[in-house]
C-alpha positions, -999 to 999 in steps of 0.1 A, spaced: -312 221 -568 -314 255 -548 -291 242 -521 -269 213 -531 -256 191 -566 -246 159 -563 -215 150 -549 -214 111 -554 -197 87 -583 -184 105 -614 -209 116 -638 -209 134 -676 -229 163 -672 -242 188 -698 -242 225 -686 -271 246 -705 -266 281 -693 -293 310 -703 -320 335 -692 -349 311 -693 -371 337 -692 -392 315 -699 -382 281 -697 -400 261 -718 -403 222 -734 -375 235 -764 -350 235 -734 -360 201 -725 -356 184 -759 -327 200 -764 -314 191 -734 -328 153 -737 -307 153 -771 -277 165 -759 -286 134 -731 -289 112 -760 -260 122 -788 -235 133 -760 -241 99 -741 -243 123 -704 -256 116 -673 -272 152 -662 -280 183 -679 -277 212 -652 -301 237 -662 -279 276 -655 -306 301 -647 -287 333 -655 -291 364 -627 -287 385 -659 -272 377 -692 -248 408 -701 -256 404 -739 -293 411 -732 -311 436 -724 -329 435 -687 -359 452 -703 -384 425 -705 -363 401 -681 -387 381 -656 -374 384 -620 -349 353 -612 -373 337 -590 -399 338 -616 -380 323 -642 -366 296 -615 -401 285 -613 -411 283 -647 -378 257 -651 -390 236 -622 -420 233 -636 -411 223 -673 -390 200 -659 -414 181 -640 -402 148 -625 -374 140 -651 -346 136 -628 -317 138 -655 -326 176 -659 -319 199 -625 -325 236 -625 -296 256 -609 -294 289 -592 -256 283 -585 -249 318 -607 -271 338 -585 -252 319 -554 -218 327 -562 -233 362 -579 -218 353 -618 -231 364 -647 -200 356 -668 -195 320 -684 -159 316 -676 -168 326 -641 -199 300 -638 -174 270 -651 -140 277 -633 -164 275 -599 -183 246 -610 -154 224 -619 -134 235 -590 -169 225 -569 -176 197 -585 -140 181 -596 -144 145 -596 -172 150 -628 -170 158 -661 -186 187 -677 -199 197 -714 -209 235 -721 -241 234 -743 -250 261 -769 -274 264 -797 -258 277 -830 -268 310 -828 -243 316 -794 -216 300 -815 -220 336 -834 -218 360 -808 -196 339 -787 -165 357 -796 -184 388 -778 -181 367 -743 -162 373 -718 -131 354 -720 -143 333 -745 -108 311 -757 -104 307 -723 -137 291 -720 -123 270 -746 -100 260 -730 -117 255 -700 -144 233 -710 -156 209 -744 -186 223 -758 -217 207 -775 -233 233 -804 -270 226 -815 -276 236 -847 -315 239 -865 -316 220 -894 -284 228 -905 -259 205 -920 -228 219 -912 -214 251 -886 -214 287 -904 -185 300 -908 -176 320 -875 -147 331 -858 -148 302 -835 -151 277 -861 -125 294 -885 -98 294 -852 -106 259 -838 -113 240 -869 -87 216 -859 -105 207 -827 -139 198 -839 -147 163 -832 -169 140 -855 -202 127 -850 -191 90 -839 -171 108 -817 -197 130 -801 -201 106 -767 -169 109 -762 -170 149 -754 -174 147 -719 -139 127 -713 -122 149 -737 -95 173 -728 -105 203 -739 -102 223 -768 -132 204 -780 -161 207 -796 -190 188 -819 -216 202 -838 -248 183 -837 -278 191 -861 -309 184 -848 -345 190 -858 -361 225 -847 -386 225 -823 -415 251 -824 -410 267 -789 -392 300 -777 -393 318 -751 -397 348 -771 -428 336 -789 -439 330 -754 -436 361 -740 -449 379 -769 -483 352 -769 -486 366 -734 -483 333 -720 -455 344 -694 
């Protein structure tokens, strides 16, 4: 997916942005779940130039970390690794989306996050505007309900409920579900610091 996304029938696709560095079969089942509970079509893997939160200290080159998605992602065609922010030279969120739905207009799009963004969200760059821009999908780890954040506490009123979860993707946004799902053993962190990347 280094040149072009699909431009055919209307699909529901999940956008999972991040470093990647590496990518690794955690991304994959949450991305497969997200397939799953969210009822969508695609998940579009976003392969982050740079995230501006973190620090570019132990940061694999781009192409490095490219490969490592193509790779985990094998031949399942629902999941496509993207280099569209390093095309259109975006690190920001609300960048990546306003240019992907303006690309891509005739689909619908869900922002994927694990619980642990929902935190520091607030810290993005135009982050109610993102909100506004786009329903979002949060994965919790076993976790029953969403801590108490400043994104929960301001959009309470918005959250959607579990029966309603694949309907997200038709949703006009602000929207947003919180899904708990099991925790799986990977990260890229642990992976790095085994040495195996």
């Amino acid at each position: 997916m280094t040149d072009k996304l699909d431009h055919n029938s209307p699909k529901k696709i999940g956008l999972l942005g991040g470093s990647f560095n590496p990518a690794h079969e955690g991304h994959v089942y949450i991305s497969n779940c997200a397939l799953d509970l969210l009822g969508l079509d695609e998940i579009w893997w976003l392969i982050s130039p740079q995230n501006p939160l973190k620090s570019s200290k132990d940061m694999a080159t781009f192409e490095r970390r490219f490969e490592s998605a193509v790779k985990v992602i094998g031949d399942n065609h629902r999941i496509k690794a993207s280099d569209l922010e390093k095309q259109i030279n975006s690190v920001y969120t609300c960048e990546t989306i306003q240019q992907i739905q303006s690309l891509y207009p005739q689909n619908h799009f869900v922002w994927l996050m694990g619980a642990d963004n929902m935190m520091q969200f607030p810290q993005w760059k135009n982050w109610k505007q993102i909100i506004q821009m786009i329903p979002i999908a949060i994965f919790a780890r076993n976790q029953n309900k969403p801590v108490e954040s400043q994104f929960v506490i301001e959009y309470n009123d918005f959250q959607l409920t579990l029966e309603q979860a694949r309907e997200i993707a038709t949703r006009e946004p602000p929207a947003w579900v919180f899904l708990n799902i099991r925790e799986h053993p990977q990260s890229s962190t642990a992976l790095r610091q085994a040495g195996l990347f």
